[in-house]
C-alpha positions as CSV (number, residue, x, y, z in Angstrom):
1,X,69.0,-38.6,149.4
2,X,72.0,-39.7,147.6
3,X,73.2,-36.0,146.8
4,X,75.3,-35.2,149.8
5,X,77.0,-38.4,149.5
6,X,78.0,-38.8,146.3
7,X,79.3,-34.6,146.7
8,X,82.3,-36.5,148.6
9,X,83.5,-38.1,145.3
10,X,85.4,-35.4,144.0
11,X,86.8,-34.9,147.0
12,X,87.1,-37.8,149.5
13,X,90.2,-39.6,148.6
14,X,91.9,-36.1,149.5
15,X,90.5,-35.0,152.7
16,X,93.0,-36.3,154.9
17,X,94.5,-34.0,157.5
18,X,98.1,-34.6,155.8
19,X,99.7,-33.8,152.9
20,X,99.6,-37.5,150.6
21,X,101.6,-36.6,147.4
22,X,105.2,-36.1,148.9
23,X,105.8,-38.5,151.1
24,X,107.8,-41.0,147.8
25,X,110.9,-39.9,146.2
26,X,109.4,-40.1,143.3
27,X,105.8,-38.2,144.4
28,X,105.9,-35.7,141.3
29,X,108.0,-37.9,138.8
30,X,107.9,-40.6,136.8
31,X,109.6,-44.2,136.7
32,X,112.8,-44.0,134.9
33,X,111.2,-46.4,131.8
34,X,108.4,-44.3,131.5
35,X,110.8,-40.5,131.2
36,X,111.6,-40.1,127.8
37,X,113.8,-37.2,129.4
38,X,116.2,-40.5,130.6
39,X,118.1,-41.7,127.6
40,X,117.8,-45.9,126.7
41,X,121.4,-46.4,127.6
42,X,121.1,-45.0,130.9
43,X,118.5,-47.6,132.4
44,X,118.9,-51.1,134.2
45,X,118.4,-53.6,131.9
46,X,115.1,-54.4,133.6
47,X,114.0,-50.9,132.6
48,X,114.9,-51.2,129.4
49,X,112.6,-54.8,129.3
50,X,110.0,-52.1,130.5
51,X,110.3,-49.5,127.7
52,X,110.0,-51.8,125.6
53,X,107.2,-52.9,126.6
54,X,105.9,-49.6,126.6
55,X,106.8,-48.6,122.9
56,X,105.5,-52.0,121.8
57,X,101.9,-51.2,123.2
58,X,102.1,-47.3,122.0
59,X,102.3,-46.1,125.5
60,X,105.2,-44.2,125.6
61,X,104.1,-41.1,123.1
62,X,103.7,-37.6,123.7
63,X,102.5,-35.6,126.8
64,X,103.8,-37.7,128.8
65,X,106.2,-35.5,131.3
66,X,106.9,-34.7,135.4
67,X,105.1,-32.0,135.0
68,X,101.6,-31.7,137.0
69,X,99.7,-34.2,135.6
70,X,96.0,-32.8,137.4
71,X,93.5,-31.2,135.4
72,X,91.2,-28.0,136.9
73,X,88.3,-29.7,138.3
74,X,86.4,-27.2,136.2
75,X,88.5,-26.7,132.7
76,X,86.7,-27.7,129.5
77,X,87.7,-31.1,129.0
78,X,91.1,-30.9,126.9
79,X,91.6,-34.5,126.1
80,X,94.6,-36.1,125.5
81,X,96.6,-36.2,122.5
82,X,94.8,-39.7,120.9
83,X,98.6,-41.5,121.0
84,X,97.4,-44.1,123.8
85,X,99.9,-42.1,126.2
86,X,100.2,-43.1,129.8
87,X,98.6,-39.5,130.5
88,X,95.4,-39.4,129.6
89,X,92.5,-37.2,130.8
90,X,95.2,-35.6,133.1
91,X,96.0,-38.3,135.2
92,X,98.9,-41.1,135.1
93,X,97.4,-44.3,134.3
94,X,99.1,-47.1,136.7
95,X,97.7,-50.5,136.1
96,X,98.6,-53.1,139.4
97,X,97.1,-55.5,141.2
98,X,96.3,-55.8,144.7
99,X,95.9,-59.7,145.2
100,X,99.0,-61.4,145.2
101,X,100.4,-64.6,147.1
102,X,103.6,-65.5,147.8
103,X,105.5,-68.6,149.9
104,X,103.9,-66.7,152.9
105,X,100.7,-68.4,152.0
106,X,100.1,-71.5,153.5
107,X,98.7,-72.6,150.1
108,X,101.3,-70.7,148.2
109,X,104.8,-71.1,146.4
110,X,106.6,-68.2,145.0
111,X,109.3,-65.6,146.8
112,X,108.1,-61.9,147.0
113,X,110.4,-60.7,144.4
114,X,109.6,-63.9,142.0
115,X,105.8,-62.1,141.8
116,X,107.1,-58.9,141.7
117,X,109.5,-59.5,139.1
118,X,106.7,-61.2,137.4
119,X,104.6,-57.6,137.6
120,X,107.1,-55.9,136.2
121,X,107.4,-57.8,133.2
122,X,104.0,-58.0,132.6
123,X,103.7,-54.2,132.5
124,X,102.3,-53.7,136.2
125,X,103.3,-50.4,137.9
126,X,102.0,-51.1,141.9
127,X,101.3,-54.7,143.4
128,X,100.3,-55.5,147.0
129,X,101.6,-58.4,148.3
130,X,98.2,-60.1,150.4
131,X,99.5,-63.5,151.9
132,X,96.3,-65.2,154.1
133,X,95.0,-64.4,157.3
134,X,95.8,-67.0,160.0
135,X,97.3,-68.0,163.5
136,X,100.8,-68.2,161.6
137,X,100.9,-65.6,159.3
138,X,99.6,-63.4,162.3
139,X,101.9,-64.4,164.7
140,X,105.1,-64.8,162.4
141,X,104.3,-64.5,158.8
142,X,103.3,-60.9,158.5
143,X,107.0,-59.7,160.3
144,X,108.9,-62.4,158.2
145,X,107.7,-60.9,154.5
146,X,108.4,-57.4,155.2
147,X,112.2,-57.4,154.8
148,X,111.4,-59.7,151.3
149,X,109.2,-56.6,150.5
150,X,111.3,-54.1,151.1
151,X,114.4,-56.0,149.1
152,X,112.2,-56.1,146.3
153,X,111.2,-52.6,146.4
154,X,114.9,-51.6,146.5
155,X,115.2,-53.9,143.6
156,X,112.2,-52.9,141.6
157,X,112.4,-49.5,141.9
158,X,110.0,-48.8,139.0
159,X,107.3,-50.9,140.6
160,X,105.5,-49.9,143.8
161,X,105.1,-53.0,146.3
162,X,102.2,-52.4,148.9
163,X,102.0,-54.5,151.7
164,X,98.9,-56.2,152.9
165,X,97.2,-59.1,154.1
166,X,94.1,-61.6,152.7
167,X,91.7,-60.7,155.7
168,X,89.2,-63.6,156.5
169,X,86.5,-61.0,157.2
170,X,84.2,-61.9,159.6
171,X,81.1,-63.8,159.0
172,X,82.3,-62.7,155.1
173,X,84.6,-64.0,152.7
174,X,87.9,-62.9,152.2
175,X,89.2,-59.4,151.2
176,X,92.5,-57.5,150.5
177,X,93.6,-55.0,153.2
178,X,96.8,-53.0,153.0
179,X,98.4,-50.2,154.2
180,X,100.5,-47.0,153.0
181,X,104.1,-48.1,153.6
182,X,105.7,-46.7,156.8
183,X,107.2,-47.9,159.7
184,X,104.2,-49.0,161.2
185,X,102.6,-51.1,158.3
186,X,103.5,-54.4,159.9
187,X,102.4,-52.8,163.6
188,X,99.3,-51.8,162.5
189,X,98.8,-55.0,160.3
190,X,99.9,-57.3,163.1
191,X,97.7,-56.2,165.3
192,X,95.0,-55.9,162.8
193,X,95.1,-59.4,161.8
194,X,95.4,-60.6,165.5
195,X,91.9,-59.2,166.5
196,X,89.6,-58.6,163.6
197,X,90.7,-62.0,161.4
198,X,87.7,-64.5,161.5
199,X,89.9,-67.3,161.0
200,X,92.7,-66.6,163.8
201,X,89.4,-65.4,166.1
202,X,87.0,-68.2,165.2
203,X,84.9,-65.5,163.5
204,X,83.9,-67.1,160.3
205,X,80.1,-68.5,161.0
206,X,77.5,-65.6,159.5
207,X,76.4,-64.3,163.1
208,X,75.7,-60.8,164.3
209,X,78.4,-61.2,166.5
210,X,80.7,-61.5,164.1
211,X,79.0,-59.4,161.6
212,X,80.0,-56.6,163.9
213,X,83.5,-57.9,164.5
214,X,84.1,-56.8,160.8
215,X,82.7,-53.6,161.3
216,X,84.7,-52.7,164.5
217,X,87.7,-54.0,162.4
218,X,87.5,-51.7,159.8
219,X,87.0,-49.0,162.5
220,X,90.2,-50.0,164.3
221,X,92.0,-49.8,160.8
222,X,90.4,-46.0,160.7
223,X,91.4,-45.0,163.9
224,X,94.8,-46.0,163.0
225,X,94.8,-43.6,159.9
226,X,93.1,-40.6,162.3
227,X,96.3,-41.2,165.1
228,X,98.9,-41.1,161.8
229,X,100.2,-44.7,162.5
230,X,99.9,-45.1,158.9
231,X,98.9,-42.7,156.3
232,X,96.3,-44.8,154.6
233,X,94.4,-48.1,154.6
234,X,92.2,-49.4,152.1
235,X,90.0,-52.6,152.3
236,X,88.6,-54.2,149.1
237,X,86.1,-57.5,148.9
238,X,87.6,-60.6,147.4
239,X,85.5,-62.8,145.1
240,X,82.7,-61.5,146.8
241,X,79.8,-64.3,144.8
242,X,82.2,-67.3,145.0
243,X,80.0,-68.7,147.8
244,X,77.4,-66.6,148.3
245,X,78.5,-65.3,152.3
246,X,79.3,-61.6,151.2
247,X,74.9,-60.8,151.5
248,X,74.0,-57.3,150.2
249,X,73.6,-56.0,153.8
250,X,77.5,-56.3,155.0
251,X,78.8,-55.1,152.0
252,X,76.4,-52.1,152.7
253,X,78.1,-51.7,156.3
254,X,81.5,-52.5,155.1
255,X,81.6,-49.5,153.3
256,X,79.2,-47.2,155.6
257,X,81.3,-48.3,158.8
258,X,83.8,-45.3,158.5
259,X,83.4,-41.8,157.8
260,X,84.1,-40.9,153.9
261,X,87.0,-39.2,155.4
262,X,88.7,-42.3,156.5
263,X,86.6,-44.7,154.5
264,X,88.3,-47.9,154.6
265,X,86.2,-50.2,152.6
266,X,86.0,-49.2,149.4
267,X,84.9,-51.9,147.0
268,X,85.3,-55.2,145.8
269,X,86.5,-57.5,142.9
270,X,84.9,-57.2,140.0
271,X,86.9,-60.4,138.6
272,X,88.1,-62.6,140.6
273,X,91.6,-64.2,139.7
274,X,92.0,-67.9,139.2
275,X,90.9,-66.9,135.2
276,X,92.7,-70.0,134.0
277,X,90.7,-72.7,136.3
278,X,88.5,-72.7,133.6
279,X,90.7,-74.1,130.8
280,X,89.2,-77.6,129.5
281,X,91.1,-80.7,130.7
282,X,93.4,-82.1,129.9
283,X,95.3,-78.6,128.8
284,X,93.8,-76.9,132.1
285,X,92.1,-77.8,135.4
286,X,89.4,-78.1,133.9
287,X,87.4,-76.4,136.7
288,X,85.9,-72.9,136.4
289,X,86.8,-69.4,135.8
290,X,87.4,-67.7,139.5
291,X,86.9,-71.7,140.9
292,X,83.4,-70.4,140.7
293,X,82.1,-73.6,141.0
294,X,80.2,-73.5,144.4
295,X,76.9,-74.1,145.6
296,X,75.3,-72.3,148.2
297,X,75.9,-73.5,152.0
298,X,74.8,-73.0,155.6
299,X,76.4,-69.2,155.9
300,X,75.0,-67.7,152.6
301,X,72.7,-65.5,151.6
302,X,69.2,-67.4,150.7
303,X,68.2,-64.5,147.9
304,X,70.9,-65.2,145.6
305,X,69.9,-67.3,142.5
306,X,72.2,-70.6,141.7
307,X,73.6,-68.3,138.7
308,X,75.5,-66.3,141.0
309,X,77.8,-68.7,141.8
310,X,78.9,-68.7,138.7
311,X,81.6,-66.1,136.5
312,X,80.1,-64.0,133.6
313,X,82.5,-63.1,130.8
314,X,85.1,-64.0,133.6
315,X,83.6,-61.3,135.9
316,X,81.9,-62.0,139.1
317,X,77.8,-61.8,138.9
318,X,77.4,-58.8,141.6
319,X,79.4,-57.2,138.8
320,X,78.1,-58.5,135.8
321,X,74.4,-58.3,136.3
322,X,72.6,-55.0,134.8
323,X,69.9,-53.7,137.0
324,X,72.0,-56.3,139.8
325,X,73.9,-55.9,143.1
326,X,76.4,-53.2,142.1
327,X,74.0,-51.2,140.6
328,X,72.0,-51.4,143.8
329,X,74.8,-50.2,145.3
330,X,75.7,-47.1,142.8
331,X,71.9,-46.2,143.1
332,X,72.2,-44.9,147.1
333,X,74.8,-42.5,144.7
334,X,77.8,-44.0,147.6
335,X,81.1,-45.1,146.0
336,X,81.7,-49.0,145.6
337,X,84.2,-49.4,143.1
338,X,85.2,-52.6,141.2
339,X,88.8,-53.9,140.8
340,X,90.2,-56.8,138.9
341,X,93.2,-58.8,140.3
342,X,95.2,-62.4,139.6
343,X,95.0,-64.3,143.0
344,X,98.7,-65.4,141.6
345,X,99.1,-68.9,143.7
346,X,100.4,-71.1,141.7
347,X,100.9,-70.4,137.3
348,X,98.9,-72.6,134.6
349,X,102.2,-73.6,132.9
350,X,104.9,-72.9,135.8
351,X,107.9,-75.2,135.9
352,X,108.8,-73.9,139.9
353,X,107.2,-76.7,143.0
354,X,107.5,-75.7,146.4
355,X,111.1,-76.6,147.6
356,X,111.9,-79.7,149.5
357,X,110.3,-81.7,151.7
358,X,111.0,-79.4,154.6
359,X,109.1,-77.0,154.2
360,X,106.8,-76.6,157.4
361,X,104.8,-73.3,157.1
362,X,103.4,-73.7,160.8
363,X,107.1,-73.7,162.6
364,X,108.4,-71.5,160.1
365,X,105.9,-69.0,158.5
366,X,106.9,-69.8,155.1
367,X,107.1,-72.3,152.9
368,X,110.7,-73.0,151.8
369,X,112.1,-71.3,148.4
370,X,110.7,-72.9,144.9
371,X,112.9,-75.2,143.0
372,X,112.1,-76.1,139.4
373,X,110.2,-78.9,139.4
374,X,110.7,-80.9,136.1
375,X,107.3,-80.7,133.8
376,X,104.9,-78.0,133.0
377,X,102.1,-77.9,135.3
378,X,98.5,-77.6,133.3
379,X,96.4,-78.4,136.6
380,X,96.9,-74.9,138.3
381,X,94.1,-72.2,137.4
382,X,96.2,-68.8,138.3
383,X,97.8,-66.1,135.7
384,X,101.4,-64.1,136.8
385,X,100.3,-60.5,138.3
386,X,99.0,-58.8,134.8
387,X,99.5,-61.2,132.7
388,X,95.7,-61.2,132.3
389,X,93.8,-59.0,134.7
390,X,94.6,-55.4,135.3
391,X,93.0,-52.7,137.4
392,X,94.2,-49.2,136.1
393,X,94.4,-46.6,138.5
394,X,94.5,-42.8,137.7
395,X,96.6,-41.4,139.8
396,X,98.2,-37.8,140.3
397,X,101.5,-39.2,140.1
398,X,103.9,-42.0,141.1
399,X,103.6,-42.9,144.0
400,X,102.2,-44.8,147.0
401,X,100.0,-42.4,147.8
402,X,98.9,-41.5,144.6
403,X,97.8,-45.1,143.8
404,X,95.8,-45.0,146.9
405,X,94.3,-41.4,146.8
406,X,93.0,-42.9,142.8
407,X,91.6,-46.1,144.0
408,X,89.4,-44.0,146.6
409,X,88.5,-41.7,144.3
410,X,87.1,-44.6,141.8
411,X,89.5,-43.3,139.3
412,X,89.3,-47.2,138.0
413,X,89.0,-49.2,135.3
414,X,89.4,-52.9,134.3
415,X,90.2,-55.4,131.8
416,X,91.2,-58.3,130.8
417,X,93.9,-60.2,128.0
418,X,95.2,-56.5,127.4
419,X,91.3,-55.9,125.4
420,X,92.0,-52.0,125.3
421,X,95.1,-50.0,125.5
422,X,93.5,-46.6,128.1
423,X,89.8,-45.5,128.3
424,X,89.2,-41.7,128.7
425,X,85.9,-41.2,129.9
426,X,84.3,-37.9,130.8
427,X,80.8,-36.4,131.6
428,X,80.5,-32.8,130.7
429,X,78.1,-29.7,131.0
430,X,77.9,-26.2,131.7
431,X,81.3,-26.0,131.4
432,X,82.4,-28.2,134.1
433,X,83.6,-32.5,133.9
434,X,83.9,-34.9,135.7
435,X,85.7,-38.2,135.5
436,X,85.8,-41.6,137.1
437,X,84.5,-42.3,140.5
438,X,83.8,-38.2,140.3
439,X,80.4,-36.3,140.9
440,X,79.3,-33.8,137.8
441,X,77.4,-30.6,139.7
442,X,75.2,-29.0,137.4
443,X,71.9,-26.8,137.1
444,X,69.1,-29.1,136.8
445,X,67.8,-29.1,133.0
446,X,71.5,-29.2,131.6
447,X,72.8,-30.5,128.5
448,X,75.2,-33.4,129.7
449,X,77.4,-35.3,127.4
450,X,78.9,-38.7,128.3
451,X,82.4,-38.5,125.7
452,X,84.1,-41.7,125.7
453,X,88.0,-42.0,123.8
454,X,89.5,-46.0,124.0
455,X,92.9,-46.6,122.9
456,X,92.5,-49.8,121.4
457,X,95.1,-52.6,121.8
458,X,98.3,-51.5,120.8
459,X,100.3,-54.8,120.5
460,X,100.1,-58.5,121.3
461,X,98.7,-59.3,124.9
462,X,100.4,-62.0,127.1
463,X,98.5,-65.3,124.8
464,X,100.3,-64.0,121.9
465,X,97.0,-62.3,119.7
466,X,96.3,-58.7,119.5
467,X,92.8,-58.6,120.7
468,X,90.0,-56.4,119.2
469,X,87.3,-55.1,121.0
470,X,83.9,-55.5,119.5
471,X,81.5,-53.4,121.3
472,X,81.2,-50.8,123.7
473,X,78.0,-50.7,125.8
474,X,77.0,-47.3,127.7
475,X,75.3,-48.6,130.9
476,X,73.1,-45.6,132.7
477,X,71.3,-45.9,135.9
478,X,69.2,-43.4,138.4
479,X,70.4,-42.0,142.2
480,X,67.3,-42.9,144.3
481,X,68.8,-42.8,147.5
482,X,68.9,-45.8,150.7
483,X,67.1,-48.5,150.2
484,X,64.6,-49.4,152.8
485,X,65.8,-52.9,152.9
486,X,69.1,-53.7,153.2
487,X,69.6,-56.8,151.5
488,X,68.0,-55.2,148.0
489,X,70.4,-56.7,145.3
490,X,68.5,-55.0,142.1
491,X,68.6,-51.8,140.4
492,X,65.2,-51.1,138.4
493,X,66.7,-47.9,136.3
494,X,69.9,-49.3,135.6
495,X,70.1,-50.5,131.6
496,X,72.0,-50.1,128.4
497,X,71.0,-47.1,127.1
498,X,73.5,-47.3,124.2
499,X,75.6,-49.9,121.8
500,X,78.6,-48.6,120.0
501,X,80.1,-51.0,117.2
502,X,83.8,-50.8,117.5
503,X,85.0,-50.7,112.9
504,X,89.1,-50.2,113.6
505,X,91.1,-52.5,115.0
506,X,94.1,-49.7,115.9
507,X,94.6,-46.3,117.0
508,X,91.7,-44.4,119.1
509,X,87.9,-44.2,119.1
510,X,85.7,-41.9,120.1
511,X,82.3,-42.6,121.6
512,X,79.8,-39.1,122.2
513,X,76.6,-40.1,123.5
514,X,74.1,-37.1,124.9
515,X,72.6,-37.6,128.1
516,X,70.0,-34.6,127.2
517,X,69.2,-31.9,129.6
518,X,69.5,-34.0,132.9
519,X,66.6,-33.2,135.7
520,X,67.2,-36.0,138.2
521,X,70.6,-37.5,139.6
522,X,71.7,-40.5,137.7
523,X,75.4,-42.4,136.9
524,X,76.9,-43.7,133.8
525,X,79.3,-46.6,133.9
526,X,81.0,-47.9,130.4
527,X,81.5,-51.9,129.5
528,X,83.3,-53.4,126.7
529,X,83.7,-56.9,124.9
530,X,85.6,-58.8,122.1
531,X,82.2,-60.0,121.0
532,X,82.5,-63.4,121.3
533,X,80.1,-64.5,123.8
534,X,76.9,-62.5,124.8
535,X,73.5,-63.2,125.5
536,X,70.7,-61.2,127.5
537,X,71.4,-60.5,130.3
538,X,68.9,-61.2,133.8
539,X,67.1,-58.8,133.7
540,X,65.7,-59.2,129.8
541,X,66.5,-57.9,126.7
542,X,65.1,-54.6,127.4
543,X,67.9,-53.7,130.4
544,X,70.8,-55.7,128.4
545,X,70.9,-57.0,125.2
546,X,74.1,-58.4,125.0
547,X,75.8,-58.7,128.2
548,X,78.5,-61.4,129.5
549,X,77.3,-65.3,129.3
550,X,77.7,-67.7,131.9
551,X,81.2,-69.4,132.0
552,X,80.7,-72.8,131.1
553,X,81.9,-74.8,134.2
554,X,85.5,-77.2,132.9
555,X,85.4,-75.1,129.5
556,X,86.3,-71.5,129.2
557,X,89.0,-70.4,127.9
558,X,89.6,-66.8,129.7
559,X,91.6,-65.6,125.9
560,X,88.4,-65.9,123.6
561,X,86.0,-63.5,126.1
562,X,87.3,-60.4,126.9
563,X,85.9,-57.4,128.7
564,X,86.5,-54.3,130.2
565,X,84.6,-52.7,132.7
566,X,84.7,-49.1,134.3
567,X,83.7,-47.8,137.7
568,X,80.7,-44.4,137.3
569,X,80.3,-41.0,136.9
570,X,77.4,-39.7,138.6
571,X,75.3,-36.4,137.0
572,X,73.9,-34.6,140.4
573,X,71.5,-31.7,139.2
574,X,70.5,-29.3,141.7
């Protein structure tokens, strides 16, 4: 059942009838901060910031060069050099962040190259730029950014700047949409946004109808990738628990609406942003982590408990559960990868307020520049683009379509408040590996070997403390294909199947756990905390010990619970 699908994963983020990896100046090389080859004295000074950076957190070491950074598919695993180096498992490890608002937003505030500036700083290699869907973003907003994006692209040369839109999907919640950069990405967004976006169509009620107007939206964003307007689209699911609309059966036809040739959908947020909402009053808003502080209404889903409406360790509950939704998900052996992003609106501590009381976003598609507005603001909930969440991508090289080409693949991992440094993670047997988001072939009855190597935090995160990871948990579940119903939102195989206690605080660790001599299709996914706040997890004791907690609603702090999460590897004997 779930064999031929999850075959694609080795391959499907690299089946497209064009050549991805050379369309960027810089396809095969590296960012200036990142080449040791380029001497200090020749960078910007905002490189230099960068490198830095870099050295500070141990990731500038050795191996990493322009050279081909991909691995045979089939070499014995030759791991990387245990210096926390950018290059690890033979891929270039970009971390970004692919929900970002700017003065676009009718609810937002900064300029384009205030949040890209700010991703920079905070170490991030790619950002897309996701202002919301509406009748004024649509019919002005989404021309009126690009030139801002393109500025700060020219500016930020180091830093890859997507753009993309917050889609108000259809009967659905919100999710990221964005294109390969090209002279059609505001064409093809434009038009995209004009017909498929529940809010500018009316669309948002949980109908059928408009059920299927998401579905024939992502098939219009295919089609546009199959005619070449734009190399690549990718659609992730925003805070897809916050209210409970996003039911178990569209996220299944989100992702099975395209072919895995041109899949569009591709997964969702496994943390929301918003991570300082949850910050007790009067220091913070005093709300919840995510604004995960819903209860369920007329659109959603009647099989979710009140507990999913809540965060978990920060991390959404579709996410967080063992044996829960994403495991459901992972079971049918389809990709549905998990991301972790800012939702940067407005910064818990910012001095900048929207400029002036002209600004009119409906006559002008903007609101007017930020001006510094006197006093530090504790009442927002959002963090600068990485200064707390990170997705990391592993990608073939630097570039646009690198990034992209990774996040299909599932080559994807996530943390948050810096916890680790780089995660290696690897299944191997009869001589062959696999990676993230890959597909591990083997004769049925062979010895498989799950090898694990973190590169603990190498420096002070963004709060100031060096964190220390705690725990690592191995989290192991089986393939048993489609479910018959739709809406299933559980996973009966899916537990811990192994605890590793984490006894340094710097340098590398390495994890080996044996999988034995594997006679059914299964995945492995990893999980790590700081140890501060666990409990058992839904499911009992026996499925997970000591997963995430709730997040206590107007008190959680996002610095003192920290995890990371990684997307599979699936084991497909035959």
């Amino acid at each position: 059942m779930g064999h031929g699908h999850a075959h694609g994963h080795h391959h499907h983020g690299h089946d497209h009838g064009h050549d991805h990896g050379h369309e960027h100046p810089a396809a095969d090389g590296l960012p200036a901060a990142f080449d040791t080859a380029v001497p200090d004295e020749a960078l910007t000074p905002e490189q230099q910031s960068r490198r830095t950076l870099l050295r500070r957190a141990g990731l500038l070491g050795a191996g990493l060069t322009a050279a081909s950074v991909l691995a045979p598919a089939a070499a014995t695993p030759a791991y990387a050099a245990a210096t926390g180096s950018r290059k690890r498992g033979g891929f270039l490890w970009l971390s970004g962040d692919h929900h970002i608002h700017t003065q676009y937003s009718n609810d937002g505030k900064y300029r384009v190259v205030d949040q890209v500036r700010q991703g920079a700083r905070h170490g991030l290699d790619w950002l897309v730029i996701t202002d919301h869907g509406n009748a004024t973003h649509a019919k002005i907003g989404v021309e009126k950014v690009n030139p801002d994006i393109r500025q700060a692209r020219a500016a930020y040369e180091d830093t890859l700047v997507f753009q993309g839109l917050e889609w108000n999907i259809p009967a659905a919640e919100h999710g990221t949409v964005f294109v390969h950069p090209g002279k059609n990405e505001v064409a093809v967004l434009k038009q995209f946004e004009t017909d498929y976006d529940g809010g500018v169509k009316g669309a948002t009620e949980s109908t059928p109808a408009n059920e299927a107007l998401a579905i024939a939206g992502l098939k219009f964003l295919a089609e546009q990738v199959r005619r070449r307007k734009v190399k690549d689209v990718l659609m992730l699911a925003n805070h897809p628990a916050r209210k409970g609309i996003d039911s178990p059966h569209e996220l299944r036809a989100w992702r099975d609406a395209t072919s895995p040739r041109h899949r569009i959908a591709v997964g969702m947020e496994g943390a929301p942003g918003h991570q300082a909402g949850g910050i007790a009053a009067p220091l913070g808003m005093g709300r919840a982590r995510g604004i995960y502080d819903n209860s369920p209404g007329a659109n959603s889903f009647p099989g979710y408990p009140p507990e999913s409406y809540r965060t978990w360790g920060g991390f959404d509950w579709m996410t967080s559960t063992v044996g829960g939704l994403w495991d459901s998900l992972l079971a049918e052996g389809k990709p549905w990868w998990i991301t972790a992003n800012s939702d940067s609106h407005n910064v818990y501590t910012d001095t900048a307020v929207r400029g002036g009381p002209d600004s009119d976003f409906t006559a002008n598609g903007r609101h007017t520049d930020p001006v510094y507005g006197g006093k530090i603001d504790l009442t927002e909930g959002d963090y600068w683009p990485g200064q707390y969440s990170r997705t990391h991508v592993g990608a073939a090289g630097f570039s646009y379509a690198a990034v992209m080409d990774g996040i299909r693949a599932g080559r994807v991992w996530v943390d948050h408040g810096q916890l680790v440094s780089g995660l290696d993670i690897r299944v191997s047997g009869g001589s062959r590996w696999a990676t993230l988001g890959g597909a591990l072939h083997v004769k049925k009855g062979t010895k498989v070997t799950l090898t694990v190597d973190v590169a603990l935090a190498g420096g002070p995160n963004w709060a100031g403390f060096v964190p220390k990871l705690a725990r690592v948990d191995v989290i192991q579940g089986d393939v048993t294909g489609t479910p018959a119903n739709k809406d299933t939102f559980t996973a009966p195989t899916a537990k811990v199947v192994k605890s590793y206690e984490v006894n340094k605080s710097t340098g590398t660790v390495r994890f080996t756990y044996h999988l034995g001599r594997v006679d059914r299709p299964l995945y492995v996914r990893l999980r790590g905390s700081d140890g501060n706040r666990s409990t058992v997890g839904a499911m009992g004791a026996a499925v997970d010990p000591a997963g995430p907690a709730i997040d206590v609603v107007g008190d959680a702090d996002p610095w003192r619970d920290l995890w990371f999460y990684s997307n599979p590897v699936w084991v497909l004997p035959s």
